[in-house]
C-alpha positions, 0 to 999 in steps of 0.5 A: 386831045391828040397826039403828033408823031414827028418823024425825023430822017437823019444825017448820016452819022449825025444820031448820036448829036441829034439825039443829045441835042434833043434831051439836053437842049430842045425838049427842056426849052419846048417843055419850059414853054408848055409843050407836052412830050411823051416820047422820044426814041430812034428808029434805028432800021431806017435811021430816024429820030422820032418823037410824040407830043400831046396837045389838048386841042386845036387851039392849044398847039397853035398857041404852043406852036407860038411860044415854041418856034415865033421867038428869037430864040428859037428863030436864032439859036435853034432853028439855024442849026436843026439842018446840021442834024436832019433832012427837013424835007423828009420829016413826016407829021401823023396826027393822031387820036387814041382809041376809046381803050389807049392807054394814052389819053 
């Protein structure tokens, strides 16, 4: 099992909507095709949305990755609209694995 820590630099003044966006609309749509999110939160020091996910393995978050973002949905409803809110070329992607003690396993 791993976790990605994504994290987001956002628009100026755009937090408040990117924030509502991503509990109203895009983590119920990601948790409906099996994705797995621990958490969300803001970084309000360096004004960044950030958020971790949880795959079992390798395999699982292709296919996940999948049913999330190769569909028409997203491709049309979604993805248009995430350039609105944040800088896509500053999004950071850690993948991590818990220590044999994490609470989070």
């Amino acid at each position: 099992m791993f976790f990605e820590l994504r994290r987001y630099p956002l628009k100026p003044g755009m937090r408040d909507a990117w924030v509502k966006w991503m509990d109203e609309e895009i983590i119920p749509y990601q948790l409906s095709k099996g994705m797995v999110v621990l958490g969300s939160f803001v970084d309000e020091a360096n004004d960044k949305y950030v958020w971790i996910r949880r795959f079992e393995s390798e395999a699982e978050k292709e296919a996940l990755y999948e049913a999330v973002y190769q569909n028409d949905v997203w491709q049309n409803e979604f993805s248009p609209k995430v350039s609105d809110y944040i800088d896509r070329d500053g999004i950071e992607v850690t993948i991590l694995t818990s220590t044999p003690r994490s609470f989070m396993q």
